[in-house]
C-alpha positions in Angstrom: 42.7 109.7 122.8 46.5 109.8 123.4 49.0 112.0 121.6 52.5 111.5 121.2 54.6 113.8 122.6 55.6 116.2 119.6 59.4 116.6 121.2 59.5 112.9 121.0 58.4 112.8 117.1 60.9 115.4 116.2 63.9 113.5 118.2 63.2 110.4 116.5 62.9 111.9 113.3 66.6 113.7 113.7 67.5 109.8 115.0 66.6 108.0 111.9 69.1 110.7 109.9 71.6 110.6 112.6 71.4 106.7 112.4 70.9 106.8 108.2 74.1 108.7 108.2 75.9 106.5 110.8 74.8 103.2 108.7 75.8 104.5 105.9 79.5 105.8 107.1 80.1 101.9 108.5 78.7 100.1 105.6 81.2 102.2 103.8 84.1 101.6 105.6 83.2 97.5 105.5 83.2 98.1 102.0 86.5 99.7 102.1 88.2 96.9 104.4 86.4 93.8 102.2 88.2 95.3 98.8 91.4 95.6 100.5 91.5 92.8 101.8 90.2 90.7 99.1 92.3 89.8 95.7 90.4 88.3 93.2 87.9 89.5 91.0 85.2 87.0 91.3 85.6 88.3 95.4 85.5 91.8 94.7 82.8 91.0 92.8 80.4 90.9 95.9 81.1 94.6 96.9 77.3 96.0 96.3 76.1 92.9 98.4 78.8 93.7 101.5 77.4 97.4 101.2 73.6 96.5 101.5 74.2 93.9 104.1 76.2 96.1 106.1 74.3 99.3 105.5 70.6 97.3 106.6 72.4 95.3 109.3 73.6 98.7 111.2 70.1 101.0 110.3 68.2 97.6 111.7 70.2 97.7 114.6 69.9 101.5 115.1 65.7 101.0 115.1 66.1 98.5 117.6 67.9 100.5 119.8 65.3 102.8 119.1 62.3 100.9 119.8 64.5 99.8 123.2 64.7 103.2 124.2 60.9 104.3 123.5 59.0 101.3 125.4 
């Protein structure tokens, strides 16, 4: 039976916050630039979907980056 290194468990698990915390920092900052940029309401409007796109689009990249690094 194979075991995973347990150094290699505990350094992806302080990734995924590292990277959590990184996603969330860009999707807010997109948010930021979309609302000052945009001027009507029916625009602003689409904040919340800007923040989830951005947020998942930046933790999916982090995990593939991860999943690069670990094969």
């Amino acid at each position: 039976m194979n075991f995973v290194n347990p150094w290699l468990s505990i350094m992806s698990f302080v990734y995924f916050i590292f990277a959590g915390f990184i996603s969330f920092v860009i999707s807010k900052k997109l948010v930021d630039l979309y609302l000052e940029k945009v001027e009507t309401k029916f625009l602003k409007s689409f904040e919340p979907i800007i923040g989830i796109v951005a947020f998942c689009g930046s933790f999916g990249l982090s995990l593939i980056i991860l999943y690069y690094i670990l094969t």
